[in-house]
matplotlib code that plots the C-alpha trace (Angstrom):
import matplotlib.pyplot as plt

x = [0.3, 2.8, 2.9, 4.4, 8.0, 7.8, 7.9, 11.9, 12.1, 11.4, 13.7, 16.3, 19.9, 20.9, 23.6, 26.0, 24.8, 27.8, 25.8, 24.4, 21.5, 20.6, 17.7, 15.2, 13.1, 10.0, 7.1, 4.1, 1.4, -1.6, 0.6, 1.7, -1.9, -2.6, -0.2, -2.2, -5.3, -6.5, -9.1, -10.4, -7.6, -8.3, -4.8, -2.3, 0.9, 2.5, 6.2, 7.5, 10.9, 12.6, 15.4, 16.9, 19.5, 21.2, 22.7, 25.0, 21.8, 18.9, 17.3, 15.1, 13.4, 10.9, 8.7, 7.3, 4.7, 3.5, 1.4, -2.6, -4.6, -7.4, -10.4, -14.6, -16.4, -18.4, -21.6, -21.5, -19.2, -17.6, -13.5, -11.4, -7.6, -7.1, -4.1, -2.4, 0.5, 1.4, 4.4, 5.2, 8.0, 9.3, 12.0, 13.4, 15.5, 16.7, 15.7, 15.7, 12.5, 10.5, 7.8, 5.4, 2.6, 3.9, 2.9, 5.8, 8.6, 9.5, 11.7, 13.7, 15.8, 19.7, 20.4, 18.7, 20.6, 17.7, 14.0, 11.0, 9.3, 6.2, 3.2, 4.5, 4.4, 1.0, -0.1, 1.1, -1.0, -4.1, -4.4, -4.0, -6.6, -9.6, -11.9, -14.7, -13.4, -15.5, -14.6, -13.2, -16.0, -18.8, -17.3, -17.1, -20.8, -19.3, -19.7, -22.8, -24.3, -27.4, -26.7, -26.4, -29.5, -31.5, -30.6, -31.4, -35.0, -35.2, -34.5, -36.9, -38.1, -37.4, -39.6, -42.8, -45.0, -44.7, -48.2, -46.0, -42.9, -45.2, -47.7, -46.4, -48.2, -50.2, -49.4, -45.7, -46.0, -47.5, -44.3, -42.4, -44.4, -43.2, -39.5, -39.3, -41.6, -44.4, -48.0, -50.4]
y = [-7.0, -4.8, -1.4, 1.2, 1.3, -2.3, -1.3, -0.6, -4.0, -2.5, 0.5, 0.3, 1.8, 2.9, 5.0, 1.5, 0.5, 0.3, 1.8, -1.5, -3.6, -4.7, -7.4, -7.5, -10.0, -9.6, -12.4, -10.4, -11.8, -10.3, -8.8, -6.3, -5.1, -4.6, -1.8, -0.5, -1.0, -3.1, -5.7, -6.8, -9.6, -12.8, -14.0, -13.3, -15.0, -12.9, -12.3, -9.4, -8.9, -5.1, -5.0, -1.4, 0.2, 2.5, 4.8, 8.8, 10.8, 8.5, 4.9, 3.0, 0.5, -2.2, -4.1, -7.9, -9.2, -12.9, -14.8, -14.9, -13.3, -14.6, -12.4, -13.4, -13.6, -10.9, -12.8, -15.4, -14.2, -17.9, -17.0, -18.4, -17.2, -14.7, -14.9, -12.0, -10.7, -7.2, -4.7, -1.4, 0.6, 4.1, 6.7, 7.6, 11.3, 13.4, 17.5, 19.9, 18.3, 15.4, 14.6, 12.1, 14.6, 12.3, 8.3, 7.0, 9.8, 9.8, 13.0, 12.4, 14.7, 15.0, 14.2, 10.9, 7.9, 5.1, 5.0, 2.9, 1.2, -0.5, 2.1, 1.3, -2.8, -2.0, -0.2, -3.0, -5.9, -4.0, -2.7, -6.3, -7.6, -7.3, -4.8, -7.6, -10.6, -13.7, -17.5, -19.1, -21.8, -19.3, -18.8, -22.1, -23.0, -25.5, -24.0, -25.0, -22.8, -21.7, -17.9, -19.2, -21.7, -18.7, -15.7, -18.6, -19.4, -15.9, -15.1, -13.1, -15.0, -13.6, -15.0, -13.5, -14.6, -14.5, -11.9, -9.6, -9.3, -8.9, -6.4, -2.7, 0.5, 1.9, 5.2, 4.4, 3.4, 7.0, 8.3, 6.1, 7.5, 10.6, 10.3, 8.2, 10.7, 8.5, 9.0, 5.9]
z = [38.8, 37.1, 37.8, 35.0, 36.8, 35.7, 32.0, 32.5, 30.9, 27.8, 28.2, 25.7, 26.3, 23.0, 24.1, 24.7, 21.4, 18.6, 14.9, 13.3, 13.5, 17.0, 18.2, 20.8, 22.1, 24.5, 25.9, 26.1, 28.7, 30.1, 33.0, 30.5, 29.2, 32.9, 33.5, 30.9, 32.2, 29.1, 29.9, 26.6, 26.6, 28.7, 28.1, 25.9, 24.1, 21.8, 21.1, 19.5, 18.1, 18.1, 15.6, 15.9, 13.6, 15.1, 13.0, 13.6, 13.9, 14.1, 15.1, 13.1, 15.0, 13.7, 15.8, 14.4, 16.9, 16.4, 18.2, 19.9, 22.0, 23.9, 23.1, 23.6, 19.8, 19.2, 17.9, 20.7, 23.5, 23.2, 24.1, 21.5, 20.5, 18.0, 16.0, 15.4, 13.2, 13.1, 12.3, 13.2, 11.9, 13.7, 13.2, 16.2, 15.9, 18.5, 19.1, 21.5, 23.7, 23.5, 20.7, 19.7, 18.1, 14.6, 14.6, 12.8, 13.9, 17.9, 18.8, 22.3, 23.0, 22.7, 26.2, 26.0, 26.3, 26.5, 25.2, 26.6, 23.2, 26.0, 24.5, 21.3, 21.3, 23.4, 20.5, 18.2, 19.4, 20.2, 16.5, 15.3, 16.9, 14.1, 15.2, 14.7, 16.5, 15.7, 16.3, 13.8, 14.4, 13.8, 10.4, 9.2, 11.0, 13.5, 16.5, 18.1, 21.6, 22.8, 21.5, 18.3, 18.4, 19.8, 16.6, 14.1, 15.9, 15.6, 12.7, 10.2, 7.4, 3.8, 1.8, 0.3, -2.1, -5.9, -6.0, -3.6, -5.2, -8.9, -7.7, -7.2, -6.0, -8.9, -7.2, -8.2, -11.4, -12.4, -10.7, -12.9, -15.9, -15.0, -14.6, -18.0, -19.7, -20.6, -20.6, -20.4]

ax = plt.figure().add_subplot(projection="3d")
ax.plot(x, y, z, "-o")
ax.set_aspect("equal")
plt.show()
C-alpha cells in the first residue's frame, strides 16, 4: 500500500525546467486511490498525460486522463469497467504563501521550486466517472442476473382500464367549471 510520501512520484521539479512545453506521463492503478483512501474503485487503468508550459511568471499545466475504471453498476451491482476520459486545465502562479481557495488557479509561493499535481489527477479521474454508473449491458438489455429478473417480476403494472382513464371525479369537473368560467 502507498503511503502519501509515496506521491513524490508526482512531484514535479519545475525549477530545472528550460520555459517551453514539457510532458508527463503517469500509470494510475488502484495503489494510488489508496493513499487516498478511495474505495469506490475495484481496479483501475488509467494513464494521464501532464503537458506543462512553463513560462517567466507562470505554469500552465494540462492534465489528459484516458483509460477505465473498474466500478460495480448501480442497478445490479454487476462490476464492469467504466471508461473514462477527462481533462483538467490549471494556472499555476507564484505569491507570497500558498493557495488553492480557486479551482483552476494554484498559488505556490516564490520560494517553490517543485509542485505535487497527485490531488489534482486524483480529482481528475474521480469526476469522470458518471455519477450514475450502469453496465453497459443493462443499457442495451443484455445483461441477464437475478437482480435484474427480480425488479422486472416486480414491477408495477401500468395499465388501467379504458372506464378509468374516461371517468373523472364529478367533484373536479365543477372545479374545472370554475377556473374556465363556465356554468352547467
Amino acid at each position: 500500500m502507498l503511503k502519501m510520501k509515496d506521491l513524490k512520484d508526482f512531484d514535479i521539479p519545475f525549477i530545472g525546467l528550460k520555459d517551453g512545453s514539457h510532458t508527463f506521463e503517469y500509470h494510475i492503478d488502484k495503489k494510488f486511490f489508496e493513499v487516498f483512501q478511495f474505495d469506490e474503485f475495484n481496479d483501475s487503468n488509467v494513464t494521464v498525460v501532464v503537458n506543462l508550459v512553463k513560462k517567466p511568471t507562470l505554469l500552465e499545466v494540462d492534465f489528459t486522463a484516458t483509460g477505465s475504471v473498474n466500478v460495480f453498476c448501480d442497478l445490479t451491482n454487476e462490476p464492469f469497467e467504466q471508461e473514462i476520459n477527462g481533462t483538467l486545465p490549471l494556472i499555476i502562479k507564484f505569491g507570497d504563501e500558498f493557495n488553492d481557495d480557486n479551482e483552476d488557479i494554484l498559488i505556490i509561493p516564490y520560494d517553490s521550486y517543485k509542485v505535487n499535481i497527485a490531488q489534482y489527477i486524483y480529482e481528475l479521474i474521480v469526476l469522470s466517472v458518471p455519477i450514475k454508473r450502469i453496465h453497459p449491458k443493462v443499457a442495451d438489455g443484455t445483461l441477464e442476473n437475478e437482480t435484474l429478473k427480480k425488479l422486472k417480476e416486480l414491477e408495477v403494472k401500468k395499465e388501467k382500464s379504458v372506464e378509468e382513464t374516461n371517468s373523472t371525479d364529478p367533484r373536479w369537473d365543477k372545479l374545472k367549471d370554475l377556473i374556465t368560467g363556465k356554468n352547467t
